[in-house]
C-alpha positions, 0 to 999 in steps of 0.5 A, spaced: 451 873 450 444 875 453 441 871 458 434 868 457 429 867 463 425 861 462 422 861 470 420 853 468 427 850 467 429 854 473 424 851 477 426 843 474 434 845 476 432 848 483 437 843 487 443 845 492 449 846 489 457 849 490 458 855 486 465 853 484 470 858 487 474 852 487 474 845 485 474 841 489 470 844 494 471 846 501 467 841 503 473 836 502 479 839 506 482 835 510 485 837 516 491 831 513 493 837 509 497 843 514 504 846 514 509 841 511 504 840 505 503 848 504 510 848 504 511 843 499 507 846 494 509 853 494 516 851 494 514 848 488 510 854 485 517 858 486 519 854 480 514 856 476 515 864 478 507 865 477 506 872 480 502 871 486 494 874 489 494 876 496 487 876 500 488 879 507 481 877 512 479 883 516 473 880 520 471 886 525 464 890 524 462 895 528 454 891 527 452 885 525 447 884 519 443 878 520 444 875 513 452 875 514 455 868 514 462 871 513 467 869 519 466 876 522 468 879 530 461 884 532 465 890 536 465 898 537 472 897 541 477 899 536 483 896 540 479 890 539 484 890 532 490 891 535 493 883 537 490 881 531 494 885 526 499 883 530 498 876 528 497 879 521 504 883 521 508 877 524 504 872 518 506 877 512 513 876 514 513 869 515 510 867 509 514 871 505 519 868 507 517 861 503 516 866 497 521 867 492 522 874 491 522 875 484 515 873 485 511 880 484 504 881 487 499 883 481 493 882 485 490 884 492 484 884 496 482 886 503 476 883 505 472 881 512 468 884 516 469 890 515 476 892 513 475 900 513 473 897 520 481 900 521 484 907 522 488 910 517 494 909 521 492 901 522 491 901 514 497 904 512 502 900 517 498 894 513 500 896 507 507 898 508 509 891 511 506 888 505 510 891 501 517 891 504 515 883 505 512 881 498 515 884 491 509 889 488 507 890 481 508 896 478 502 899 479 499 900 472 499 891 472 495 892 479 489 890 481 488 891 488 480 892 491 478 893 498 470 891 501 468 898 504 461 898 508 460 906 506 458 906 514 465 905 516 468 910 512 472 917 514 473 923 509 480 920 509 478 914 508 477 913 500 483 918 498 488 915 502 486 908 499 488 910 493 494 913 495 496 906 498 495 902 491 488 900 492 485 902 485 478 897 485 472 898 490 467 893 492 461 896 496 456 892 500 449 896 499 444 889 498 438 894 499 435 901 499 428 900 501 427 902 509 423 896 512 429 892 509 434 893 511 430 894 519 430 886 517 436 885 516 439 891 521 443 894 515 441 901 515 444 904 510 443 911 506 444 913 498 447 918 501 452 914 504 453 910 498 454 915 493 459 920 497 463 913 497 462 913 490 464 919 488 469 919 493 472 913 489 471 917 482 475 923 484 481 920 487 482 915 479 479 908 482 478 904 475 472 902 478 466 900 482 463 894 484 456 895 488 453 887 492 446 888 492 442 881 495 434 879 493 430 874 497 431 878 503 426 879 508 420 884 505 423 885 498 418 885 492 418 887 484 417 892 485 422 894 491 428 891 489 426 894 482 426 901 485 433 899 489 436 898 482 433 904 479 438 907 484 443 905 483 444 905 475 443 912 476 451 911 479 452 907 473 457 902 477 462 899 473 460 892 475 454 889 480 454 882 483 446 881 485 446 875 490 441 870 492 441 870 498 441 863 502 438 862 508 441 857 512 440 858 519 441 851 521 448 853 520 449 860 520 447 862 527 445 870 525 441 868 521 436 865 526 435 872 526 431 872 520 423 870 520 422 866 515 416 868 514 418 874 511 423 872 506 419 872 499 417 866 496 420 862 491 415 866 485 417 872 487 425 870 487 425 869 481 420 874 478 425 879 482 430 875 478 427 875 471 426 883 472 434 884 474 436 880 469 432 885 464 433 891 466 441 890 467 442 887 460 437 893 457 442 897 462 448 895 457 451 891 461 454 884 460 453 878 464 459 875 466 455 869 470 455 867 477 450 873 479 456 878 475 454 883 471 459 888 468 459 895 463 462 893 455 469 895 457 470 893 464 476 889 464 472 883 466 468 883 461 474 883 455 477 877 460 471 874 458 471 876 451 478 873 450 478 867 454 482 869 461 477 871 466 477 866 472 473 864 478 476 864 485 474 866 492 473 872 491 470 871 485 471 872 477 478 875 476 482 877 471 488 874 473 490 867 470 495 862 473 496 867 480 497 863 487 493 865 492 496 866 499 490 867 504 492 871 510 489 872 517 483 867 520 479 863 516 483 865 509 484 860 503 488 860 499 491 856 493 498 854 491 500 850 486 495 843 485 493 844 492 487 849 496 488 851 504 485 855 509 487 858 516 484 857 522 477 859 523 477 861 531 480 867 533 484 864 539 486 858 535 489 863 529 493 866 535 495 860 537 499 858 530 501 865 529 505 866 537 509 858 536 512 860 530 508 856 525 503 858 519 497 858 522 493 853 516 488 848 519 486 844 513 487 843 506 487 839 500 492 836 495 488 835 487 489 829 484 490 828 477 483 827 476 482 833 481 486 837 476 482 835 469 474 836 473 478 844 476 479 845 468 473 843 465 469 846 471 473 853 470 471 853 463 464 852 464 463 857 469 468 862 466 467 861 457 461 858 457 464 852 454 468 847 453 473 845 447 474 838 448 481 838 443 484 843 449 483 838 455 485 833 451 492 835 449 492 838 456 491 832 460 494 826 455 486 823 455 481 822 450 475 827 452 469 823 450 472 816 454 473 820 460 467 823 461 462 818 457 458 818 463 458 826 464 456 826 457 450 822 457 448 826 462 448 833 458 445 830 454 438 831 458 441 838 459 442 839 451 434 836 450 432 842 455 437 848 451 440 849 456 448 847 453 449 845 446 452 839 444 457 838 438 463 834 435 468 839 438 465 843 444 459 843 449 457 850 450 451 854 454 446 857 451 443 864 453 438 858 456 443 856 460 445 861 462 443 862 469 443 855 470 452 855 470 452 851 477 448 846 474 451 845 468 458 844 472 455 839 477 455 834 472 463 834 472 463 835 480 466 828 482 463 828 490 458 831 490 452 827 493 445 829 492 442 826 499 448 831 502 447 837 497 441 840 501 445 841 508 452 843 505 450 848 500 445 853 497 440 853 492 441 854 485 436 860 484 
């Protein structure tokens, strides 16, 4: 399905809003849910004998970008890595331990920070210890990424990653043009970039995945769409082209940032109006949430044939996988519940040294909860709704239980934006860029008066 841009729809539903890498979201943990309900669960996912996703938070950069609300540690000192990977090590081993070992590891990523902030020594170590902890997955069924900051990579680097298993890259570039990245203090050459690129190529990576960001300081029309030339000259295989959220009131490098450089609201969305165009005149596919992807990218005939899935790092191919977040501030899902680490580095080390596991909140899905995940997923993944399916799946009667969000939609179907039938609500092209909005009406806890400092803006 193409994208169609109608800037005067946007700017009606320009609110704040989650963008659904669970539901419920983040807001909600509580620090109710901690080791003994983690266990729980799992204990009961082993049952199941799904296979698993890991996710491993490497927070060390050697600088910090001003626009970055990642949790990250700013260091030149690559000893300052050491105690962490100890806890990661003695993690690895701890939740194995709860895991059934017939359980096989389909999917892994390593992100941060900067995780080729690391020697190569430190990677391999990493690598060796998850996999004589965990039952890996024959390599042709892996999907295993790393984020790399082309900055902090070494010659060896990228051939020894694929020697390690890993066959998806994700390269952060967000922008080319000079005064830019001076903004944002991310300097960062095209050569750089594409010696990452071609590196990846030579060795046999199945893919790339370039981030770029608009709403940056300084950026216009014309030099967002100069960067994108750039980069389509590579051809990635896939492209995330985020908003950037300025929210300095809760990410503090952001104070960094003035905001009377940022571009205006009217040139977001032209800068918007002129990616969409130029990637879908690119050939490429819009998957949603900001993802593009090349016609025969697995992610987009996940898409085509109804398995694509969202979550925190984003769409995936994987279904029904439980995500087992490793290292500070990591989240994970298992079973009918959400959980994440510790979010300070001390406190992290604490969990890790007294023989626990090192969660510091949770959540645990209520049946309603787990009805709202579906329909939500399916919004942001299919692009439809088929009420017949979560019907059968959950026992209920679709129209009875959610006779409000329907009415609701309805506003939305006078706008194009979904369309409304006797057997599914589906989005149209319109509608397209307005997914979070559309998945709004089925979140159960949102509050508007709260929405603006919980989340970013929709566009």
């Amino acid at each position: 399905m193409t994208v169609e841009f109608n800037a005067d729809l946007l700017v009606k539903y320009d609110t704040y809003g989650p963008r659904y890498t669970s539901y419920p979201t983040a807001v909600e943990f509580s620090d109710s849910f901690g080791d003994a309900e983690y266990r729980r669960e799992l204990e009961q996912s082993n049952q199941l004998q799904t296979p698993l996703s890991l996710y491993f938070h490497i927070p060390f950069c050697k600088s910090l970008c001003f626009y970055c609300a990642c949790a990250k540690i700013i260091t030149h000192k690559q000893e300052r890595s050491i105690p962490y990977l100890e806890r990661i090590h003695t993690e690895i081993a701890r939740q194995a331990e709860l895991v059934d070992p017939n359980r096989e590891v389909s999917q892994l990523h390593f992100g941060g920070g900067t995780p080729t902030f690391l020697h190569d020594d430190q990677l391999s170590a990493l690598l060796w210890e998850i996999s004589r902890n965990f039952t890996l997955a024959p390599p042709e069924s892996r999907e295993f990424s790393i984020e790399i900051d082309p900055r902090a990579v070494r010659k060896t680097t990228i051939p020894l990653l694929y020697e390690l298993g890993f066959n998806r890259i994700s390269l952060g570039v967000q922008d080319f043009d000079p005064k830019v990245q001076s903004a944002v203090n991310r300097i960062q050459s095209v050569e750089q970039t594409f010696a990452v690129i071609d590196a990846a190529r030579a060795a046999g990576y199945r893919s790339t995945n370039v981030d770029l960001i608009y709403g940056l300081p300084y950026q216009t029309v014309e030099s967002f769409s100069t960067t994108l030339d750039t980069i389509l000259s590579k051809r990635p295989e896939r492209l995330a082209i985020y908003n950037y959220a300025h929210m300095p009131d809760k990410v503090k490098a952001q104070k960094l940032i003035n905001d009377d450089d940022l571009p205006s609201p009217e040139t977001k969305l032209a800068i918007l109006e002129m990616t969409v165009e130029r990637l879908q005149g690119a050939g490429y596919v819009y998957l949603g949430m900001d993802h593009f992807a090349l016609p025969d990218d697995e992610l987009t005939l996940a898409k085509h044939n109804g398995q694509l899935q969202r979550n925190f790092q984003g769409y995936s191919t994987y279904a029904d996988t439980d995500l087992i977040g490793i290292g500070m501030t990591s989240i994970g899902k298992t079973n009918h519940s959400f959980s994440q680490n510790m979010r300070q580095e001390d406190d992290y080390f604490a969990a890790i040294d007294s023989g626990s596991l090192a969660i510091a909140r949770g959540y645990q899905l209520s049946f309603d909860d787990r009805i709202r995940r579906d329909v939500i997923q399916s919004l942001m993944c299919q692009n439809e709704v088929v009420y017949e399916t979560v019907s059968a799946r959950y026992g209920i009667d679709f129209f009875d239980y959610f006779f409000r969000e329907m009415r609701q939609l309805a506003g939305m179907a006078m706008d194009n934006l979904v369309i409304i039938n006797a057997h599914r609500v589906a989005v149209t092209p319109t509608g397209q860029l307005l997914l979070r909005n559309i998945a709004m009406v089925f979140d159960a806890y949102l509050h508007p008066t709260e929405s603006r400092h919980q989340f970013s803006k929709v566009i």
